[in-house]
Structure formats: structure tokens, C-alpha cells
C-alpha positions as semicolon CSV with decimal commas, in nm:
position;residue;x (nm);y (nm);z (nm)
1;X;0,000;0,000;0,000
2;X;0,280;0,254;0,043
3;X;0,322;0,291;-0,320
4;X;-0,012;0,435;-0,340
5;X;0,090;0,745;-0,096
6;X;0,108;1,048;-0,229
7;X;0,404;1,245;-0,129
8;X;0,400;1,611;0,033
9;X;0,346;1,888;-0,197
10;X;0,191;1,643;-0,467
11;X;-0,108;1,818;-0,609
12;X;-0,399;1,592;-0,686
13;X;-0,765;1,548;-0,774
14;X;-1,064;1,465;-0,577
15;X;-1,446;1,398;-0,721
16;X;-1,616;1,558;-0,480
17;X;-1,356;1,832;-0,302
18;X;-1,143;1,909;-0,666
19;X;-0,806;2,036;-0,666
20;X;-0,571;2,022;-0,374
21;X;-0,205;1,979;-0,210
22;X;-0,126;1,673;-0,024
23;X;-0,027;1,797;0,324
24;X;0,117;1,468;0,431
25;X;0,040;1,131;0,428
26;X;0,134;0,745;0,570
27;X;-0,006;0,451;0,490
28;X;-0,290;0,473;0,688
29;X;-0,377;0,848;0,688
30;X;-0,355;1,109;0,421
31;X;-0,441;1,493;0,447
32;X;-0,493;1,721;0,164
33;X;-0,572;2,080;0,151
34;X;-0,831;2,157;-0,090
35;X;-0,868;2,512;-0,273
36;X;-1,228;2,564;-0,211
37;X;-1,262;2,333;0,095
38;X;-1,018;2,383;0,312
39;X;-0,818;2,079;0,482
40;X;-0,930;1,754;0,525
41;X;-0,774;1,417;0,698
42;X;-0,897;1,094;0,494
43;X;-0,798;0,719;0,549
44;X;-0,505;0,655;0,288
45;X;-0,714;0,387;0,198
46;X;-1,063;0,459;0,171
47;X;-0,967;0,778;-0,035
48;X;-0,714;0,619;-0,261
49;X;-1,012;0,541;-0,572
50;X;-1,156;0,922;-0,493
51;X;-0,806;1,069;-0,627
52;X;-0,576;1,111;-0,897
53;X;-0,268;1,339;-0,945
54;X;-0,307;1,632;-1,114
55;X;-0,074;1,865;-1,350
56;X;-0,116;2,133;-1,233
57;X;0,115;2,396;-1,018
58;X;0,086;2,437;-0,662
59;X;-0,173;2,827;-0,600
60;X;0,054;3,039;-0,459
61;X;-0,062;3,094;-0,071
62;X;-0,282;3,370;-0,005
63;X;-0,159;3,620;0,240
64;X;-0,378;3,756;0,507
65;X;-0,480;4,159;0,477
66;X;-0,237;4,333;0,685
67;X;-0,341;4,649;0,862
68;X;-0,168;4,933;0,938
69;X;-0,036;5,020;1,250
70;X;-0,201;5,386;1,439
71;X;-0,006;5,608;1,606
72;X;-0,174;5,578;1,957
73;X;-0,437;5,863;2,033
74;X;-0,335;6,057;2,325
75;X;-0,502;6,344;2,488
């Protein structure tokens, strides 16, 4: 069964979640992060018919809004 792991950074396929980026996985778990669903933790081999590798490049990660700092008020 190990051959069937996907390794870390491997972007793949899912039919119900789409696109994503294996996070890690063993032979028993596997965790993907999908674009429009977030993370999710699946049992290497229950999800293992569900997936298939994909061409495409990793999305470049989103950076949070940043705001800017205020000069406290002081009276």
C-alpha cells in the first residue's frame, strides 16, 4: 500500500472536493488541503479510488490583509 501514498506537496484530484495539495500522508492516513474546501484528513485507503494526481502547479498561498499600524491617540 505505500506505493499508493502520495508524497507532500503532490497536487492531486478529488471527485467531490477538486483540486488540492497533499499535506502529508502514511499509509494509513492522508491529508490534503483543498482550494475551495479547506483541509481535510482521509484514510489513505478509503480515499485512494476518490483521487488522482493532477498537472497542475501548486496556488501560490494567499496572504492575510495586513493592517496598518495607528499612532496611539493621546489626549
Amino acid at each position: 500500500m505505500a506505493s499508493n501514498t502520495y508524497n507532500q506537496g503532490a497536487q492531486v484530484e478529488h471527485q467531490k472536493f477538486g483540486l488540492g495539495t497533499v499535506m502529508s500522508s502514511s499509509e494509513e492516513r492522508i491529508v490534503i488541503k483543498f482550494d475551495d474546501h479547506g483541509e481535510k484528513k482521509f484514510v489513505t485507503g478509503m480515499v485512494m479510488g476518490s483521487l488522482k494526481k493532477s498537472d497542475r502547479q501548486p496556488p501560490a498561498e494567499k496572504k492575510g490583509a495586513r493592517r496598518k499600524k495607528t499612532a496611539p491617540v493621546t489626549a
